[in-house]
C-alpha positions in Angstrom: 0.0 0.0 0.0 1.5 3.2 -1.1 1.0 6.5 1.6 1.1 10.1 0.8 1.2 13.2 2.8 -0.5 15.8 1.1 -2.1 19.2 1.8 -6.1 19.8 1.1 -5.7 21.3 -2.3 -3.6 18.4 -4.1 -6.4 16.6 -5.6 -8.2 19.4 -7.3 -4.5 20.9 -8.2 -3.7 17.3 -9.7 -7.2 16.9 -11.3 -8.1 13.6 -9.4 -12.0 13.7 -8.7 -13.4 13.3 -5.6 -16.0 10.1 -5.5 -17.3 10.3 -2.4 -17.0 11.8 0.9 -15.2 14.8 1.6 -11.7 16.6 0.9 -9.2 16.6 3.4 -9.3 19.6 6.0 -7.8 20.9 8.9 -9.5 18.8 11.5 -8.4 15.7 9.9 -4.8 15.9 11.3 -5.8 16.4 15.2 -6.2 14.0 17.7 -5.4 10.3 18.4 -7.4 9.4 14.9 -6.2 10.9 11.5 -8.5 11.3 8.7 -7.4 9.9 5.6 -8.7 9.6 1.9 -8.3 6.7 0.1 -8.4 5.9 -3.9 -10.8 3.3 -5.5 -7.9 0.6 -5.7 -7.7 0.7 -1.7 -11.4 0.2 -1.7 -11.5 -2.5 -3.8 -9.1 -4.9 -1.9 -9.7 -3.4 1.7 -14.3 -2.9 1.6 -15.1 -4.9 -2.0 -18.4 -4.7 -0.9 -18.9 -1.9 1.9 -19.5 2.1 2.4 -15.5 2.5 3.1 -16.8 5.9 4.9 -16.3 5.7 8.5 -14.0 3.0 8.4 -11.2 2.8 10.8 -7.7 1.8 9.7 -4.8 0.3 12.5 -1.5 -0.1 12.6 -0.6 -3.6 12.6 0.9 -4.3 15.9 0.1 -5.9 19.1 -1.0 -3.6 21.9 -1.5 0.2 20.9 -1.4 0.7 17.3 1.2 3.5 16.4 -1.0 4.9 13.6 -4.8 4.9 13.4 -7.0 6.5 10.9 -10.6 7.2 9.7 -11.3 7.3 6.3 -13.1 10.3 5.0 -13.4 10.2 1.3 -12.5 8.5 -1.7 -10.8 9.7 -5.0 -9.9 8.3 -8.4 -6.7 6.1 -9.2 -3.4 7.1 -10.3 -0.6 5.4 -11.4 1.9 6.3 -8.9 5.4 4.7 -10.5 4.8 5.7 -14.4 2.3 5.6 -17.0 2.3 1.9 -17.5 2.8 0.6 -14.0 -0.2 -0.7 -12.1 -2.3 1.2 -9.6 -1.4 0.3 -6.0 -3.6 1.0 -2.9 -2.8 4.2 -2.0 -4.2 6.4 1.2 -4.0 10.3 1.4 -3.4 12.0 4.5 -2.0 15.3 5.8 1.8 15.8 6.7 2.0 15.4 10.4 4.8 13.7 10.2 8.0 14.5 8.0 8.4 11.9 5.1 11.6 12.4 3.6 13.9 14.9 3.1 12.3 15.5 -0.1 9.0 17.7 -0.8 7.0 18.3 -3.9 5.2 21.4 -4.8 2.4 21.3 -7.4 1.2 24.1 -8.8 -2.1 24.2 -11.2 -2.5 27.7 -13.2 -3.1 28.7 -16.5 0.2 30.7 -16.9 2.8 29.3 -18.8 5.5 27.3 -17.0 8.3 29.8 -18.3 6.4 33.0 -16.2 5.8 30.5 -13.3 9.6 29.3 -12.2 10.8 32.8 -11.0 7.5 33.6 -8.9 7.9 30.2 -7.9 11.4 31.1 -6.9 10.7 34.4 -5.4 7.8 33.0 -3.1 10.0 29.7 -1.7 12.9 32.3 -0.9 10.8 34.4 0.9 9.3 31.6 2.8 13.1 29.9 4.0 16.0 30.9 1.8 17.6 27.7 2.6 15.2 26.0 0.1 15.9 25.1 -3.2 13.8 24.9 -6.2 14.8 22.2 -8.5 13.7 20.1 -11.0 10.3 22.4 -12.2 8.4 20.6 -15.1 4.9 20.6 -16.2 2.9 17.2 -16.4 2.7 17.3 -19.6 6.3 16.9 -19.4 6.3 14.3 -17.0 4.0 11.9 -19.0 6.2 12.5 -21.9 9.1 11.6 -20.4 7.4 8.7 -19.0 6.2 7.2 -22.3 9.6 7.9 -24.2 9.9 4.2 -24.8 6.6 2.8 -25.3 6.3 6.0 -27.9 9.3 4.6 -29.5 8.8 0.9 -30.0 5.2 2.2 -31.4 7.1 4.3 -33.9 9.4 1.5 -34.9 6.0 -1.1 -35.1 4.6 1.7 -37.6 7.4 1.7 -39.3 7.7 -1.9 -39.5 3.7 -2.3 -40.4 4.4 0.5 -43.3 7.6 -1.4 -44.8 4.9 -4.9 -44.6 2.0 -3.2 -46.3 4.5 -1.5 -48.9 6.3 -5.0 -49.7 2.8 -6.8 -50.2 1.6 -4.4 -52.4 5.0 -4.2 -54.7 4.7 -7.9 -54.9 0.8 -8.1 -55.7 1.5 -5.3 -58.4 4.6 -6.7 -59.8 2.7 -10.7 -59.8 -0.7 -8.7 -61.3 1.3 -7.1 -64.3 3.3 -10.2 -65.2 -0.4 -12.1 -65.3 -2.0 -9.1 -67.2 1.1 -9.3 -69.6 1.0 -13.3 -70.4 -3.2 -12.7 -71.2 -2.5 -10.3 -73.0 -3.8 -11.9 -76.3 -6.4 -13.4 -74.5 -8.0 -9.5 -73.4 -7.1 -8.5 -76.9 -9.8 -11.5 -78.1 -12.6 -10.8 -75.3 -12.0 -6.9 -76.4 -12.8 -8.1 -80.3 -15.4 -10.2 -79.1 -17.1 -6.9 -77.0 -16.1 -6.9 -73.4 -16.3 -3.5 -72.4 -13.9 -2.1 -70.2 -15.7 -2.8 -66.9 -15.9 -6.5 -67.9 -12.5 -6.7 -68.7 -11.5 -4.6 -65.3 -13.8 -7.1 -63.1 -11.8 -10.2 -64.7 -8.4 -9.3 -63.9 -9.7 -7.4 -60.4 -11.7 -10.6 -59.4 -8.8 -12.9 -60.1 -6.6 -11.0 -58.0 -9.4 -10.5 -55.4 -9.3 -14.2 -55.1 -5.8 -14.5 -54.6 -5.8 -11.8 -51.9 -9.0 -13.7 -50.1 -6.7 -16.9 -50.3 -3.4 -15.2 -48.7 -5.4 -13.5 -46.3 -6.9 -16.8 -44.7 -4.3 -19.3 -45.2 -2.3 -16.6 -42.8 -5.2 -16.5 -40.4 -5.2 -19.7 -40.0 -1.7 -20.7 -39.9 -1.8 -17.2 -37.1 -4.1 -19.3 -34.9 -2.4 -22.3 -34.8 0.9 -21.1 -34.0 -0.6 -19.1 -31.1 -2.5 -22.4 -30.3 1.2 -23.9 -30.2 2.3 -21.0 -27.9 -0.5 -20.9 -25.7 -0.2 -24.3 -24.7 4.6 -24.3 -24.3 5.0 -20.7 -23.3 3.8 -20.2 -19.9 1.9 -17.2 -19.3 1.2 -17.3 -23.1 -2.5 -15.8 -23.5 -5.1 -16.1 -26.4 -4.4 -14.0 -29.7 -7.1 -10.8 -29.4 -9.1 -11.4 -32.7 -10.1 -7.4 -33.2 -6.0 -6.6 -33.4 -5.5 -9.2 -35.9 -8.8 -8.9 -37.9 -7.4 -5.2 -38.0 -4.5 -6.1 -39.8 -5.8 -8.4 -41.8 -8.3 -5.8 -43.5 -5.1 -3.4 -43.4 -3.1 -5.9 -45.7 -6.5 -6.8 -47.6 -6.7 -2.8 -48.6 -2.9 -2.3 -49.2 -3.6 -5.5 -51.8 -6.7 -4.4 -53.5 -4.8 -0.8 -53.8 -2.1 -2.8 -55.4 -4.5 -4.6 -58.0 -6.3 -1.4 -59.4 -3.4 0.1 -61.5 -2.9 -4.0 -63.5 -6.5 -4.3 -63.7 -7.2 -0.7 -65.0 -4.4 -0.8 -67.7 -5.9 -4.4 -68.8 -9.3 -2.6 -69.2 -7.7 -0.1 -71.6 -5.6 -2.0 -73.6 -5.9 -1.3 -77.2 -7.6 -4.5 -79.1 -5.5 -4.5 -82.1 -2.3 -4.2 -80.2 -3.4 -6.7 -77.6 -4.3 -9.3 -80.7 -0.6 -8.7 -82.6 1.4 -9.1 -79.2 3.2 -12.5 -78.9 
């Protein structure tokens, strides 16, 4: 369980809402029985299934407990080590105590961070000039900073994904023009016959369209069993989410028909008395 000394205005200066109960005030810090707030994470494992307002939280010793507390409201999660960490049980209460060495002041205004740092400066040195002010970001800056490297392996997946879809639809294109070349005579004679050019553009693009279907299951299905294979000799190995793969599979199904337009539409317009001379 994670514990935080904070003053009354850190959860509206953070943005966390309050869900129930109250904020934390003055009154919470005096006497033998602290009020505390606690986030929805706490209630879960703690009250599942009870009002957590009113209940009373012990230090677990025998005798005396060294720390008890009442529990006054209840706030939203955050993620308290990084943006992709898990919440952890966390309880709010004021500093009565010092924790550390180390204090954090956060400031919510709709200045820019640039005018803030000197006032910021001027008001701590008026308060002790012993202090020092150090290490001033926004949030925004923080989550960024946080998310460096899951930003970068999603850039290098894109990448990846864009270099994939670009190789499929060189090699349908490529595959469709050699086909559309060696028929060649065989358009020429369905042009002299009277296909019209939407006949002869729904030939080659149905063809191809077949292919594509084809391609597109057989690596569906050889995707399921290999995670089949997985899922059953890599422990901790999960089942394959459909809607991901289904995603890419119309992506590559898109990039292919893209690919197939430019064969299918030069077929359609092929002159019939060149198509009939060409060997």
């Amino acid at each position: 369980m994670e514990r935080s000394s904070v003053t009354p205005g850190y959860f509206q200066a953070m943005g966390l809402a309050l869900v129930r109960g109250r904020n934390l005030q003055a009154l919470d810090d005096a006497g033998e029985i602290t009020g505390v707030v606690v986030n929805r994470k706490m209630v879960e494992k703690a009250w599942p299934n009870k009002d957590p307002l009113g209940e009373l939280m012990r230090g677990n010793n025998p005798g005396k407990p060294w720390h008890q507390s009442r529990v006054v409201g209840v706030v939203e999660d955050a993620r308290q080590w990084g943006a992709e960490s898990e919440t952890q049980p966390e309880m709010y209460a004021l500093p009565r105590d010092i924790w550390g060495a180390r204090v954090y002041l956060i400031v919510r205004s709709a200045r820019p961070a640039s005018q803030l740092t000197p006032l910021l400066r001027r008001e701590i040195a008026a308060l002790d000039a012993g202090l020092a002010l150090a290490n001033v970001r926004t949030m925004n800056g923080v989550v960024h900073d946080a998310t460096t490297g899951s930003r970068a392996a999603a850039a290098m997946a894109g990448l990846f994904t864009a270099t994939a879809l670009g190789l499929v639809a060189v090699g349908i294109y490529g595959t469709l023009s050699y086909h559309v070349l060696q028929r060649t005579r065989e358009i020429g004679v369905r042009m002299a016959m009277g296909a019209r050019y939407r006949d002869i553009f729904r030939l080659v693009l149905g063809q191809a369209s077949r292919w594509v279907v084809l391609g597109i299951s057989a690596g569906l299905a050889c995707a399921l069993a290999l995670s089949s294979v997985l899922q059953a000799t890599v422990y901790g190995m999960g089942r394959l989410p459909m809607p991901p793969l289904l995603l890419a599979a119309c992506a590559v199904g898109l990039a292919a028909l893209a690919a197939c337009w430019a064969p299918a539409h030069h077929a359609a317009r092929m002159n019939p008395l060149v198509a009939l001379r060409a060997d």
